[in-house]
N, C-alpha and C positions, 0 to 999 in steps of 0.2 A: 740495598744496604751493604757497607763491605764487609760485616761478614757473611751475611749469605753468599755474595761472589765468591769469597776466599771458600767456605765450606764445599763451592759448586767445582771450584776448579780443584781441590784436594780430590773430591769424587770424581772427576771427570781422570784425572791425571792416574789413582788409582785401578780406574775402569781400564785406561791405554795400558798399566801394566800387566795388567791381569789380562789382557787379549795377547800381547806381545808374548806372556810367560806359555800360553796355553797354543797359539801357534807355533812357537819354537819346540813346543814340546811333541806337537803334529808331525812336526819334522823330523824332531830325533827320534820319533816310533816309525817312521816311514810311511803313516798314512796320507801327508804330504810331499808326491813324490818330484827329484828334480825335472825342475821344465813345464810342471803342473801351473796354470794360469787360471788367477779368481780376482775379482772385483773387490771393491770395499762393498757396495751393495751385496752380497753374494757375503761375504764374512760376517755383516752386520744383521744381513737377516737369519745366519745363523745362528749367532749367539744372543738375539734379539735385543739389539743394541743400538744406536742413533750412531751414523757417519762418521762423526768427528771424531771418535776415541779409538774407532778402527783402524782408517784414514792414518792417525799419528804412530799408531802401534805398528802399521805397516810399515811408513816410514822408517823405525825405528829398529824396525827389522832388517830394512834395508841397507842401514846406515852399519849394521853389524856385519853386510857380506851375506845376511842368509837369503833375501829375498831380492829381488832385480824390477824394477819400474818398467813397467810395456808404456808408452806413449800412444793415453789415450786407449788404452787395452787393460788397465790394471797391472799385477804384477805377478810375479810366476817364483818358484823357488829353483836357487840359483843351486848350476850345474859345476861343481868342481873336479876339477882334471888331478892325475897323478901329480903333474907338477904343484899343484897346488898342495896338494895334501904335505909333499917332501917341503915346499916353502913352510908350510904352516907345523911341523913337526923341529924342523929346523928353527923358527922362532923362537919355539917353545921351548927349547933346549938351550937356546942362548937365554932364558928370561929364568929358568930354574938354576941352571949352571952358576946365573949371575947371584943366586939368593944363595945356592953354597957354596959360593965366594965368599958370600956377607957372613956368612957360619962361620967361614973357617977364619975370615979376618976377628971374629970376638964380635961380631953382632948378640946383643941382649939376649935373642931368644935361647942361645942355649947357657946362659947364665941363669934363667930363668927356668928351666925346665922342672926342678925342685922344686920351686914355689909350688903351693897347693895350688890358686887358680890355674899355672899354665899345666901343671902336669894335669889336671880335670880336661883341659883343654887339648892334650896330645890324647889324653884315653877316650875322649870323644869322637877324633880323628881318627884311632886305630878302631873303634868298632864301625864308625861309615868304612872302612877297609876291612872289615869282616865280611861285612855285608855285599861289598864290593866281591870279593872273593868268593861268597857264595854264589854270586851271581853268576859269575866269568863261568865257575865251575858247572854250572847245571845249564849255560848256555842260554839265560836271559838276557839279551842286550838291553830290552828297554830299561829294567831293573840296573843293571849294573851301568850304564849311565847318571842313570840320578844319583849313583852312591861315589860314581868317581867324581861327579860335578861336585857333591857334596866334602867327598873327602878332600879334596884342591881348593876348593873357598876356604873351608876351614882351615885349615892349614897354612895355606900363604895369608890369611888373616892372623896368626900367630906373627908373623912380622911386624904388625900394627903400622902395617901403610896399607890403606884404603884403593890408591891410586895399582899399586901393584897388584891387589887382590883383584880389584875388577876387570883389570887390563888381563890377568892370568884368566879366570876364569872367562871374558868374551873366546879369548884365543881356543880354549879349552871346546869352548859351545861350538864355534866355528871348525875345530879337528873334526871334533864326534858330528858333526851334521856332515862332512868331508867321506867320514870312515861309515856311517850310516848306507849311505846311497852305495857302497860296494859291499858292506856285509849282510844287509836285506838279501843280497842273490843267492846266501847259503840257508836252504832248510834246516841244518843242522848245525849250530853254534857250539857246540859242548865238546871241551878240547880249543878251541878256536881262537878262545879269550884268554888276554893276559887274567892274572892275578896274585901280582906282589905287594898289593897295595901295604897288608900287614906287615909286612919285610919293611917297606920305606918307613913307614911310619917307629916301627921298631929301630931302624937304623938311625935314624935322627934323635931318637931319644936316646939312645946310645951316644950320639955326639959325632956317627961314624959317616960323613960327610962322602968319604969317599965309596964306602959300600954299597949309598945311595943313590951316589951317581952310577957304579956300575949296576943295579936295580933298573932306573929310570931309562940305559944307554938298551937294556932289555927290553925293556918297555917297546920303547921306538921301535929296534930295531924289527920286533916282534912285528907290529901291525904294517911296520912299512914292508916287510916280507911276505904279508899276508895281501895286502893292496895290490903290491907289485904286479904276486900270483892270479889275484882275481881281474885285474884289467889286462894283464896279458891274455887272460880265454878268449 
């Protein structure tokens, strides 16, 4: 009947996200480490699951840059180089840069900032930036990833382009899995981590465009000075 096909493949298609979400998230904990190689048999009898939903989520993993296809071997989580990291922090500075461009040209969103929904929606953003911050501070990276991942969707969701938020946020998945595989080698994260998240978030509700950018130019300049240090050892 078609809607039991359609019911079957909403379930099936929800199953591939729900594996893709929880092995990306293997990744950003560092219990999946780079260069590590598993089967889809081997993830499916893990999560005790049928092939196909694995199988796609793998894929779809792959198709992000986090994971690499062995031929005929399964697949392995892929190994990023300094240079990568510098390409991928670089990206992301042209794709932020270009959104406070769009600020300062009179883009909506801060026309909107007064409105009760957007401003519910900037105080939403500044407490995942609390929490972000509390994180950096007591030296939890797995915590303080979901809150930056959180506080960057949310946020370039404030834009109300969809295509930008996603395309921000893979970029974002793909840093921190980058910046993961070299900050796993410090036992002690506390001091180590940025945390201005509440400064940016403050600065744009302010209107203050460029205060943000030097925040953000901090950002980078922070973890690409900490990379640097840890792959030079």
């Amino acid at each position: 009947m078609p809607g039991s096909s359609g019911n079957g493949a909403v379930t099936r298609s929800t199953l591939r996200q729900q594996i893709a979400d929880a092995l990306r998230d293997e990744v950003l904990a560092g219990r999946l480490q780079p260069g590590q190689e598993f089967t889809v048999k081997e993830i499916a009898e893990q999560y005790g699951v049928s092939a196909t939903p694995v199988r796609e989520a793998l894929v779809d993993l792959s198709a992000q840059g986090l994971l690499e296809a062995d031929q005929h071997r399964g697949f392995h989580v892929h190994e990023y180089s300094l240079a990568d990291f510098r390409g991928m922090i670089e990206a992301r500075s042209l794709v932020t840069d270009g959104m406070f461009q769009a600020l300062d040209a009179g883009h909506p969103v801060l026309q909107q900032l007064d409105e009760p929904r957007t401003a519910a929606a900037v105080a939403g953003v500044r407490r995942r930036g609390e929490e972000a911050q509390r994180a950096a501070t007591a030296g939890d990276l797995t915590v303080l990833i979901g809150y930056d991942l959180r506080f960057w969707r949310e946020l370039s969701v404030l834009f109300g382009n969809p295509y930008l938020a996603d395309f921000l946020h893979r970029l974002r998945v793909q840093t921190w899995v980058c910046t993961v595989q070299h900050l796993r080698r410090l036992t002690d994260l506390r001091g180590s981590l940025w945390s201005g998240h509440p400064e940016v978030a403050d600065a744009l509700y302010r209107r203050d465009t460029g205060a943000a950018r030097e925040l953000l130019a901090a950002y980078n300049g922070h973890y690409l000075t900490l990379i640097e240090g840890l792959t030079a050892d």
